[in-house]
C-alpha positions as CSV (number, residue, x, y, z in Angstrom):
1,X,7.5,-2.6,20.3
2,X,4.2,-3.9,20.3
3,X,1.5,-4.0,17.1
4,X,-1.8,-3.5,17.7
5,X,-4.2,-4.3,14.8
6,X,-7.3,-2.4,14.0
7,X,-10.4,-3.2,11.9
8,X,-11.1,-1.3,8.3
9,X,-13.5,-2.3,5.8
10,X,-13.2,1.0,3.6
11,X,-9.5,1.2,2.9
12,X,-6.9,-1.3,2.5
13,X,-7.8,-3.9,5.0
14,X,-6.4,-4.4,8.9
15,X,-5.2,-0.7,10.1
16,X,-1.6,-1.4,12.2
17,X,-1.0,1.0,15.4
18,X,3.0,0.3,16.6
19,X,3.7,0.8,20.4
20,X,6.3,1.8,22.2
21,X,6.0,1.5,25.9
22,X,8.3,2.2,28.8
23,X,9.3,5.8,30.3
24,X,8.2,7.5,26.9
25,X,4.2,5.6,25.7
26,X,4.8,6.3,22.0
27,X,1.9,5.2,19.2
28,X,3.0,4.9,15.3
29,X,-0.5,5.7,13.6
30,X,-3.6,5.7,15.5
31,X,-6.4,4.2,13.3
32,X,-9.8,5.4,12.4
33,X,-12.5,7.9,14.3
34,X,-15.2,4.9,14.5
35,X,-16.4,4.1,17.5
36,X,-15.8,0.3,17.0
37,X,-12.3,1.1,16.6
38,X,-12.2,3.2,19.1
39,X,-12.8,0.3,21.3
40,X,-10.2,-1.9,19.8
41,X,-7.6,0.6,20.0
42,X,-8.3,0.9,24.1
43,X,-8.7,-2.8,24.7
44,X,-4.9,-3.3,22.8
45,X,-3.9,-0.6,24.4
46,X,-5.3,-1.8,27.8
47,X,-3.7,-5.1,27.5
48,X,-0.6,-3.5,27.8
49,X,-1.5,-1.6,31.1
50,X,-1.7,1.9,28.8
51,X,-5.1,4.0,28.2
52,X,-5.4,6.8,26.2
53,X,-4.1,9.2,28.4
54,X,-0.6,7.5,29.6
55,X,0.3,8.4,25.2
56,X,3.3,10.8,25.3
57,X,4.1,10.9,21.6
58,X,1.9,10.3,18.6
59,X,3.8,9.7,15.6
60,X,2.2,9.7,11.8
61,X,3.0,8.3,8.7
62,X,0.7,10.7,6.6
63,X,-2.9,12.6,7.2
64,X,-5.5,9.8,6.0
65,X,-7.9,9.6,8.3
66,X,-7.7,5.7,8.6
67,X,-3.9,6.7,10.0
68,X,-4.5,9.7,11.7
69,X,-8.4,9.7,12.7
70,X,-8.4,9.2,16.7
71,X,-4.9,11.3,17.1
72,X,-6.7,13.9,18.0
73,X,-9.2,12.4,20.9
74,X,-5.5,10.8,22.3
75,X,-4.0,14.8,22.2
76,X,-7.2,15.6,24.1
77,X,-6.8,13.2,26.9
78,X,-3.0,13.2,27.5
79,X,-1.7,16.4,25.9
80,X,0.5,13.9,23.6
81,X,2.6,15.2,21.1
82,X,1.5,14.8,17.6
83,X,4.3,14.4,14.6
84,X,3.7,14.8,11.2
85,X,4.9,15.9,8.2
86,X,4.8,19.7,7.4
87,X,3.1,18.7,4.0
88,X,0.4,16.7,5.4
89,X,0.0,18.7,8.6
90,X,-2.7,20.9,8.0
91,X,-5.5,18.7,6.9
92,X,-5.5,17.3,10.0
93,X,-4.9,20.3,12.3
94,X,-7.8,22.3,10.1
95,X,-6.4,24.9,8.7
96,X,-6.6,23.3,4.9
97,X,-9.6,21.0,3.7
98,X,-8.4,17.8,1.6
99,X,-10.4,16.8,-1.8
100,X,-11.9,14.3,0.7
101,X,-13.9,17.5,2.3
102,X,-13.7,20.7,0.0
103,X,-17.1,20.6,-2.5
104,X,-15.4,23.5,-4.5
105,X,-11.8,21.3,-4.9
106,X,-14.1,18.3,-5.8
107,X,-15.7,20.3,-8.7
108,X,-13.1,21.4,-10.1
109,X,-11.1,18.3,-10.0
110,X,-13.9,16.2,-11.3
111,X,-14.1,18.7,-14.0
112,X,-10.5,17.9,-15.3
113,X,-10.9,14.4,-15.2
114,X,-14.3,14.2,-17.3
115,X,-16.1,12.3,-14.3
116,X,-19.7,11.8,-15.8
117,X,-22.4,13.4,-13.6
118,X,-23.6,9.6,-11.9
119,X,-20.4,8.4,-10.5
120,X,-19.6,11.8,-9.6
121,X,-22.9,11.7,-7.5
122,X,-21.7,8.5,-6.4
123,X,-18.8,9.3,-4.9
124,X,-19.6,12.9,-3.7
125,X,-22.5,10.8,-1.3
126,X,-20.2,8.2,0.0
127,X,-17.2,10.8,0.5
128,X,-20.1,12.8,2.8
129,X,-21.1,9.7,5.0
130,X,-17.7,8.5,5.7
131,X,-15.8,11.4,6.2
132,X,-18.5,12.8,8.7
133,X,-17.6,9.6,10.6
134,X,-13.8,9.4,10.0
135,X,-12.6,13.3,10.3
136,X,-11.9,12.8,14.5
137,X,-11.1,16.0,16.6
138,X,-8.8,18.2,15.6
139,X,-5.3,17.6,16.2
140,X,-2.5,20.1,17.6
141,X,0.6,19.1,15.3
142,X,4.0,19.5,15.7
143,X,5.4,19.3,12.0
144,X,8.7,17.3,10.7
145,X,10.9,17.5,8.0
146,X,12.9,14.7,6.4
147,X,15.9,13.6,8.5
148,X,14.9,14.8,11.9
149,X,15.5,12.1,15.0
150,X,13.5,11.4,18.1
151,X,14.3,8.9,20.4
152,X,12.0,6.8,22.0
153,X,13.0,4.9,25.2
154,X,16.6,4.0,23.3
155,X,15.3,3.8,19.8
156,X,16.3,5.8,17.5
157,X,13.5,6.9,14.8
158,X,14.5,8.8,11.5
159,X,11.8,10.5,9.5
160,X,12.6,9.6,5.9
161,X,10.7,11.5,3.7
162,X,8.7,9.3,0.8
163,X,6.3,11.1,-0.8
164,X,3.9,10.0,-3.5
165,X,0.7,8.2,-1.7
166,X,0.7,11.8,-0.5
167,X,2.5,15.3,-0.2
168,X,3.9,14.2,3.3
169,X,4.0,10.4,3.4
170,X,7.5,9.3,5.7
171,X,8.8,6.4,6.9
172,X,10.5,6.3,10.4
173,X,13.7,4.7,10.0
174,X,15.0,2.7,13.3
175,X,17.8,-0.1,14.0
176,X,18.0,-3.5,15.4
177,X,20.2,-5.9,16.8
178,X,20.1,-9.9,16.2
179,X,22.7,-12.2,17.4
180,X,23.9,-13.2,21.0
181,X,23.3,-9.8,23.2
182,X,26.4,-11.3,25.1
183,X,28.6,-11.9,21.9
184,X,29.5,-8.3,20.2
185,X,31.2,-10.7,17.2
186,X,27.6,-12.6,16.8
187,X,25.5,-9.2,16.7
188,X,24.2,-8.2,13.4
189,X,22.5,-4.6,13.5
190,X,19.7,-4.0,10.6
191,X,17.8,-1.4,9.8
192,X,14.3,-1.4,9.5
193,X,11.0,0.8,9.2
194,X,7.5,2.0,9.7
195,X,6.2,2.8,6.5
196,X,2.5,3.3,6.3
197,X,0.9,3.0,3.1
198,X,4.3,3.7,1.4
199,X,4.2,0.0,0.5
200,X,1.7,-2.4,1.5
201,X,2.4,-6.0,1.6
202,X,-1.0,-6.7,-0.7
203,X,-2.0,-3.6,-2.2
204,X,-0.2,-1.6,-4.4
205,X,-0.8,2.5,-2.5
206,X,-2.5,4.9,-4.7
207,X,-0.9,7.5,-6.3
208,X,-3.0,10.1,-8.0
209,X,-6.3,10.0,-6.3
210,X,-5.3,9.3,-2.9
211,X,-3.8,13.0,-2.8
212,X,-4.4,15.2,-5.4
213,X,-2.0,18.0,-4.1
214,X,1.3,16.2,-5.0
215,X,2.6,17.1,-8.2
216,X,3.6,14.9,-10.7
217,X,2.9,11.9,-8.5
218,X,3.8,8.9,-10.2
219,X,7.1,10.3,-10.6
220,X,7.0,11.8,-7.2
221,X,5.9,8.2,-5.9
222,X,9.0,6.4,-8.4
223,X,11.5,8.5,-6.6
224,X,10.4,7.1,-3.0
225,X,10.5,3.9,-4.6
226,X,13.9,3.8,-5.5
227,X,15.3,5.3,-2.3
228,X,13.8,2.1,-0.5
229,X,15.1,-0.3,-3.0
230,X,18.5,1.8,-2.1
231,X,18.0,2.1,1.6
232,X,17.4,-1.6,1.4
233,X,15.6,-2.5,4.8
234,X,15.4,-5.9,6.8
235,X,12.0,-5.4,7.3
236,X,9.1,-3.2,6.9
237,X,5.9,-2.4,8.8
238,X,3.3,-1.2,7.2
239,X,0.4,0.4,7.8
240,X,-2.4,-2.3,6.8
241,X,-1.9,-6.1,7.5
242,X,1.4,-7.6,8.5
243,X,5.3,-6.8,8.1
244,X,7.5,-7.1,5.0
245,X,10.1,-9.1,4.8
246,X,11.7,-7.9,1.7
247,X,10.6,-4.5,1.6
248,X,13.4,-3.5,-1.6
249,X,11.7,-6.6,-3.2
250,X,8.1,-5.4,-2.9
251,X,9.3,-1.7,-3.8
252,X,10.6,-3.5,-6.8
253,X,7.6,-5.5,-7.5
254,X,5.3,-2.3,-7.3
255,X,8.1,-0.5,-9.2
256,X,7.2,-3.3,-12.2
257,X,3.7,-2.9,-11.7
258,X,3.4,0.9,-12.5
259,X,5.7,0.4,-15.6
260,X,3.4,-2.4,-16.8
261,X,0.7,-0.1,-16.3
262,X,2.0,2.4,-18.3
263,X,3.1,0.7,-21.1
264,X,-1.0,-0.5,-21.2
265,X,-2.3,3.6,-20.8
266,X,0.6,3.8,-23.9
267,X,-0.7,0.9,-25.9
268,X,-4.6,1.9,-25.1
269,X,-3.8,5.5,-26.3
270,X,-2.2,3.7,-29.7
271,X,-4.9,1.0,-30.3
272,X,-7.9,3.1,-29.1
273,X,-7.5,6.1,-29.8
274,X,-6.9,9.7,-27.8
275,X,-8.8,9.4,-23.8
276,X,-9.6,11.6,-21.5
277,X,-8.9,10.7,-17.9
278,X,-11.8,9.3,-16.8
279,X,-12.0,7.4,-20.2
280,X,-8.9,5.9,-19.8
281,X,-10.0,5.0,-16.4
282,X,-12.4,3.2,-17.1
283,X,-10.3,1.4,-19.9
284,X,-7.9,0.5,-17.6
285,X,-10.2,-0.5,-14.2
286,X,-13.7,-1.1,-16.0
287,X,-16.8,0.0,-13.4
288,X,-15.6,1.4,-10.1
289,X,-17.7,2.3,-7.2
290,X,-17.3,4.0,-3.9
291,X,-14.0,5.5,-3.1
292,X,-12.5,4.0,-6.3
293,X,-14.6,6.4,-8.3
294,X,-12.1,8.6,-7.3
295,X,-9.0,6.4,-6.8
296,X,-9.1,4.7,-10.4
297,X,-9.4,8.5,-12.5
298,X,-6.3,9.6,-9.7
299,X,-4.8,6.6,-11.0
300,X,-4.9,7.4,-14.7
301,X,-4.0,10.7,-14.5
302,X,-1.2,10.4,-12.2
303,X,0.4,8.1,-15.5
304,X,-1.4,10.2,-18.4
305,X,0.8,13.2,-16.4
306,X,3.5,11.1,-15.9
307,X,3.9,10.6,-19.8
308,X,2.8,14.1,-20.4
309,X,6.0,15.2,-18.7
310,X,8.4,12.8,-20.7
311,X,7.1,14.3,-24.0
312,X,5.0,10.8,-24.9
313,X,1.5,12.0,-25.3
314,X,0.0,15.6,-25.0
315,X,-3.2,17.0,-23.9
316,X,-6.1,19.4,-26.0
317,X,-7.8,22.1,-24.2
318,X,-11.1,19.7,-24.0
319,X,-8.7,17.5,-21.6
320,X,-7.8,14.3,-24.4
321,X,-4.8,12.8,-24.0
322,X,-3.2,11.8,-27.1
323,X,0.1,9.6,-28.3
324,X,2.9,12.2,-29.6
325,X,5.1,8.8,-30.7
326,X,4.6,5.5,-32.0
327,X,7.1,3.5,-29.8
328,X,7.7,5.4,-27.2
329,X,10.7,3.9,-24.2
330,X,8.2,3.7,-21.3
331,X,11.4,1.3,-19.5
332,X,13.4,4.1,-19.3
333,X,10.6,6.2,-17.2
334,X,11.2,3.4,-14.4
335,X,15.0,3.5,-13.6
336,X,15.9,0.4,-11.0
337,X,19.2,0.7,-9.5
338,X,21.1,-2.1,-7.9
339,X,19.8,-3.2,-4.3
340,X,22.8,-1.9,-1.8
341,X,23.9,-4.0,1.3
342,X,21.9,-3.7,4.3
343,X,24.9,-5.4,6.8
């Protein structure tokens, strides 16, 4: 397996694209519709004696255009076979428009959240010029479910279904062997994963704002996090930057970072005073701009919701949120069971 790295300025830094070559050419992710990109996707690709039509199998983590953007020039030169969760498959095969594209969806959604009429504005302009570059052809997909196997040139690849980041996020589960190849008592076999935007080695993947389809999606995305703190890879690769060592470690570490967050959305309720979600946005992330305009109000509604759900606050018809308890147990929203052994 080979890893190709991709440039991104707009989301999370360095886009990965995994290889497998032999008698199946298989791509984990494809990176962004831009033609710069385009280019560094062919020149990787070319320094391993494969163009864009020798691609067999496409396989994708979720439907973000930064992940899923040239799948569909790829399809159109070699007929490959594109993978991707049933969730997630129809924004990128056309037949449903994500918030990212529907001016009606954006509307409404903005509506809920109390987005003031300038950053609104904001963001509906730079969601226009980006996606009109990033969007790509459309793609033919052949959906997956969670558990299904495909095996690539001796590798076997699970589809583990995480969702959260969105309605269809997965991770593709696969083995390796260390130790003496001529020693069966030396060889340790580990499992490890590609795993998208699921968990980033620097970033901690939006939940909220990044798809606004998945319900209840802090919980959603604190259920995924436990399975990998349970699942307990060797290693992780990610979709942006560069593998993780301790991928039930950085689960962990993210796991922390929502509860801390939480407990301030509780104690900025209690010391401020009832919020809306763009209020308590702003409370939390201070001025945003570009595609955090809608990223930071996902944010704080995906934990307002969150503690809507356990019974801590509620919500009035004009869309405030308010405290419905004075200490509320905001740990026990975050269970973190013990890591199992990945021998």
């Amino acid at each position: 397996m080979q890893r190709i790295q991709l440039g991104n300025t707009v989301f999370e830094g360095e886009n990965d694209v995994y290889v497998f070559d032999g008698e199946t050419t298989a791509l984990i992710d494809t990176g962004v519709s831009l033609p710069a990109v385009r280019d560094e996707l062919r020149s990787g690709l070319s320094d391993l004696g494969i163009s864009f039509g020798d691609v067999d199998e496409i396989f994708l983590t979720h439907w973000h255009p930064d992940h899923s953007g040239l799948a569909g020039e790829i399809q159109a030169a070699s007929g490959a076979t594109v993978r991707i969760h049933g969730a997630d498959a129809p924004l990128i095969d056309g037949s449903q428009q994500s918030l990212l594209e529907d001016p009606a969806a954006q509307r409404a959604q903005f509506d809920a959240w109390g987005l003031p009429e300038a950053p609104r504005a904001e963001l509906q302009a730079f969601l226009g010029n980006v996606m009109e570059d990033l969007r790509g052809e459309p793609v033919d997909t052949t959906p997956l479910s969670d558990g299904e196997t495909f095996a690539v040139n001796g590798t076997q690849l699970t589809a583990v279904h995480l969702p959260g980041h969105t309605a269809g996020s997965v991770a593709y589960e696969f083995e390796t062997e260390e130790g003496d190849p001529s020693n069966r008592a030396d060889r340790t076999r580990r499992r490890e994963a590609f795993v998208g935007d699921i968990i980033l080695p620097e970033y901690t993947p939006n939940v909220g704002g990044a798809d606004t389809r998945v319900e209840d999606p802090l919980g959603t995305y604190v259920e995924s996090l436990v399975s990998i703190l349970e699942r307990d890879w060797s290693r992780a690769w990610p979709g942006h930057r560069y593998p993780i060592d301790d991928p039930a470690a950085r689960a962990a570490t993210i796991l922390e970072h929502h509860r801390r967050r939480t407990q301030r959305v509780v104690d900025s309720l209690r010391e401020e005073g009832p919020a809306d979600v763009w209020t308590m946005s702003a409370r939390l992330f201070g001025d945003l701009e570009n595609i955090h305009i809608l990223h930071g109000p996902g944010e704080a509604a995906a934990h307002l919701d969150h503690l809507q759900r356990a019974g801590i606050v509620e919500r009035d018809d004009d869309g405030e949120y308010t405290l419905c308890c004075e200490s509320p147990d905001v740990d026990a929203l975050f269970p973190a069971p013990a890591r199992s052994s990945n021998a």
